[in-house]
C-alpha positions, 0 to 999 in steps of 0.5 A: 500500500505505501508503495502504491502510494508513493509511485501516485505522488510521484506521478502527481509531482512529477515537473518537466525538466525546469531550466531546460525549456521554456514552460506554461504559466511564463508570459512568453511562447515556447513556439513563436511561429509556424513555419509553412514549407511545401517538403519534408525539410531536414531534421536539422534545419528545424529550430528551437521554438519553431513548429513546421508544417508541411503543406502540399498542394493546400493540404497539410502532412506533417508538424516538426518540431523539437521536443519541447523538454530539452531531450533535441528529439525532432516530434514528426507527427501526421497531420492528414486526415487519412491517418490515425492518429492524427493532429489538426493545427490551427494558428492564432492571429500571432501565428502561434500554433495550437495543436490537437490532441496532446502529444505524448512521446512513446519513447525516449523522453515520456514527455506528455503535453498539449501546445495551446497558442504557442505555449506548453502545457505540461501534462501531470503524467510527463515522463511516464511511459504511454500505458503505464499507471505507476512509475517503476 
């Protein structure tokens, strides 16, 4: 039982790397703009705070972007309608992006988080593996 108790307070008060990236609740942005491109750019030409959308022929493909939690893991996520899953992309009147569902990191860092005009939302459960209920 006290274990059990232990892995659910450690999930509750589980925090993002702090230092490392720029976090909700700061005033600022993580994403200050989305970037349109009509190719699958090089993994290395996308920069920090930048989201990527691939857009062919007026319909989008793809969304780039580093990880927001400092691990440099470039997120390729499918933005077309015939795949599942896929993530829908909208943009303020900033052109700082909103993407939908959350985006939860299968392996590596674990990261979990909803990007909301421009800004990371840290889900309570970041850091622990998709389909996991206790750390271990």
């Amino acid at each position: 039982m006290i274990k059990w108790i232990i892995n659910k307070l450690k999930v509750f008060y589980f925090k993002p790397p702090f230092g490392k990236t720029k976090l909700s609740g700061s005033s600022e942005a993580y994403f200050d703009t989305i970037r349109n491109v009509d190719s699958t750019p090089n993994l290395h030409t996308i920069k920090e705070n930048e989201l990527v959308e691939v857009i062919f022929r007026g319909k989008s493909y793809w969304a780039l972007f580093k990880c927001p939690c400092g691990c440099r893991e470039v997120i390729t996520l499918s933005t077309q309608e015939s795949h599942t899953p896929h993530w829908i992309i909208s943009k303020n009147n900033c052109n700082k992006p909103t993407l939908y569902p959350s985006v939860w990191q299968n392996n590596g860092c674990f990261s979990h988080y909803w990007i909301k005009n421009g800004k990371v939302e840290w889900c309570y459960i970041t850091g622990v593996e998709p389909g996991k209920t206790e750390l271990e």
